[in-house]
Legacy VTK file of the C-alpha trace (Angstrom):
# vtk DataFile Version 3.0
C-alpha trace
ASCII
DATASET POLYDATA
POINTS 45 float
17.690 -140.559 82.235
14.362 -139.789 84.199
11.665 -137.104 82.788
11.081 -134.758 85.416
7.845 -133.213 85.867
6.993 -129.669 85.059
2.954 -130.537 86.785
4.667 -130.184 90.373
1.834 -129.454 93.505
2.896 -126.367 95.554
2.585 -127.267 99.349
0.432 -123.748 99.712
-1.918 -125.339 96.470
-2.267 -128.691 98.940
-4.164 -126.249 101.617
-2.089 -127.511 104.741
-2.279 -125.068 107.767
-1.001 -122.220 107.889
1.643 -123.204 110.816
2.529 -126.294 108.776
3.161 -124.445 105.791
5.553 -122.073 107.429
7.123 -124.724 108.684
7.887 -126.578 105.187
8.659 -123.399 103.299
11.019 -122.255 106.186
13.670 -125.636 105.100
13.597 -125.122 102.089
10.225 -127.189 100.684
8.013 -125.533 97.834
6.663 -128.429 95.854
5.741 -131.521 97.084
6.910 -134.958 95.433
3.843 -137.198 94.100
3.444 -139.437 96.279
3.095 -136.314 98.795
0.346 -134.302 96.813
-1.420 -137.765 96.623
-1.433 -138.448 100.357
-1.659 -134.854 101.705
-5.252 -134.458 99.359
-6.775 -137.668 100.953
-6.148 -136.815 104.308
-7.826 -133.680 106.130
-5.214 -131.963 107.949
LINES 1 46
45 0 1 2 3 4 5 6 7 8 9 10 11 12 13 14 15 16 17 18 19 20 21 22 23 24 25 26 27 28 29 30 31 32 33 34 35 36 37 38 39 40 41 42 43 44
């Protein structure tokens, strides 16, 4: 069995534009997996 995270980084808390946000919220997307919160906060979108 694998512990699942309660922690989870909302896209909107990542600060991605406002046109990508829409975007990922439109299919379905609210919290990003970790390895996504990790990359998304070292890069400057």
């Amino acid at each position: 069995m694998t512990e699942q995270k309660n922690d989870a980084v909302t896209f909107d808390a990542l600060g991605l534009p406002e046109n990508l946000l829409s975007a990922v919220t439109a299919i379905g997307f609210s919290a990003a997996t970790d390895i996504q919160a990790q990359t998304l906060s070292l890069i400057h979108i």
